[in-house]
N, C-alpha and C positions, 0 to 999 in steps of 0.2 A: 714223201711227206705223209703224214698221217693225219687221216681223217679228227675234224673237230667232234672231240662226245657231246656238247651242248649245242643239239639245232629246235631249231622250233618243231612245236611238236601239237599233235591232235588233240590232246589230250584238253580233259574239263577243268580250266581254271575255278571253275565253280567246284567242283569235286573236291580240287584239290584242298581251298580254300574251309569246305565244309570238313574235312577231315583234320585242320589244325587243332588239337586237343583244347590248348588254354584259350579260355573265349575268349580274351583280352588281346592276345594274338591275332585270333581270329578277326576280331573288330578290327584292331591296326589295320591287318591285310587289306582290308576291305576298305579303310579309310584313303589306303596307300593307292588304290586301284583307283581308286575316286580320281585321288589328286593325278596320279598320272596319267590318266585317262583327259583330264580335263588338258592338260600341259600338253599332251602332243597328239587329241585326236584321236588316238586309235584306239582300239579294244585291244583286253589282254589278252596274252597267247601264253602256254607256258612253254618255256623251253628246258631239254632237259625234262628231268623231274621233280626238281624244285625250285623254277625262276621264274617267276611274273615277269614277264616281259612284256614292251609296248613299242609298237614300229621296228625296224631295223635298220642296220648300219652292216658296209663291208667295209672289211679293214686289208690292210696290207701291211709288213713287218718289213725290215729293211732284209730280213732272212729270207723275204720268199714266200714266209706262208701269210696265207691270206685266207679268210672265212668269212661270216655274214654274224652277227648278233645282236642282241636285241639293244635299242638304242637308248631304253631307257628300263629301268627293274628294278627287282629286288627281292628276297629270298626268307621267306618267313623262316629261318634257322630253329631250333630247339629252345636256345637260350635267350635270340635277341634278332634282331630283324637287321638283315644285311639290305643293304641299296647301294646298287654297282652306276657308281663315277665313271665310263669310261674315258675320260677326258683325268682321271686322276683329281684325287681331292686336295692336293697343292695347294691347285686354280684358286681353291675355295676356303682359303687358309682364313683371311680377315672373318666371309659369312659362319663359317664353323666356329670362330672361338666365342658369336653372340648366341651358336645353336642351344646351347645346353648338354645336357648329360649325356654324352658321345665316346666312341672311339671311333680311332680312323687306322686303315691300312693302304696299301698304296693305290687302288679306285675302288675301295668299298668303306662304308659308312657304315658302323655298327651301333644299332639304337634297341634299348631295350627294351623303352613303352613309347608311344608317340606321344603320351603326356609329359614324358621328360623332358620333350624338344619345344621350341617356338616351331610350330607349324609356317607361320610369313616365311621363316629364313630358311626352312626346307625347301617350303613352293620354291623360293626366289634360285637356292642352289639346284634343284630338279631343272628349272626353269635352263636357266643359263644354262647346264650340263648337257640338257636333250639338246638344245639350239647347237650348241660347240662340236656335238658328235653328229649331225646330222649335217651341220654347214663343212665338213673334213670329212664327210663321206671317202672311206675310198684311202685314205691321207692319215690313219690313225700311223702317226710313226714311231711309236715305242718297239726298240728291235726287243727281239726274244733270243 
């Protein structure tokens, strides 16, 4: 089985942060760390070289492999700011259609200003997301 490329890593969330070109991205980031920061407690870590990550989580697949990642995040992209559902954005189908200006993929959420979104209905999906991956510690069952 092959090693996971995405572990948590040493590296300066703040560095990273300071080095997002668009300051408006930038700001998001910074907004997002807030919010997640307050929702589960922990401080950021990055993992990888592009994921704000907050606490962590192990998973196991009905295949076998199994890793550790982070329980709650999300990934200042070029175009538009990713935030990874590991619980899948399904869950959160009714909270997503009052978010605003969105896409969605099978557990990431793609936002392109955090002005676009209602911030309550993010907290609240952040919210419930962290609790649901955190309470299935161990139990994520999507096979690979």
């Amino acid at each position: 089985m092959t090693e996971n490329k995405t572990r948590e890593t040493d590296a300066s969330v703040e560095a990273f942060v300071e080095a997002i070109a668009d300051p408006q991205q930038q700001a998001d980031a910074r907004s997002l760390i807030g919010v997640l920061g307050e929702i589960t407690g922990h401080e950021p870590r990055m993992w990888g070289p592009s994921i704000i990550g907050f606490d962590s989580y192990h998973y196991r697949y009905e295949s076998g492999r199994e890793g550790d990642m982070a329980a709650a995040g999300f990934s200042p992209r070029s175009r538009e700011l990713t935030v990874y559902l590991a619980d899948g954005v399904e869950t959160y189908r009714d909270e997503l259609a009052r978010l605003g200006r969105h896409r969605t993929g099978k557990a990431c959420l793609y936002i392109r200003r955090l002005a676009d979104v209602d911030l309550d209905v993010l907290r609240d999906v952040l919210g419930r997301s962290y609790a649901n991956v955190t309470a299935q510690d161990g139990r994520m069952g999507r096979a690979t």
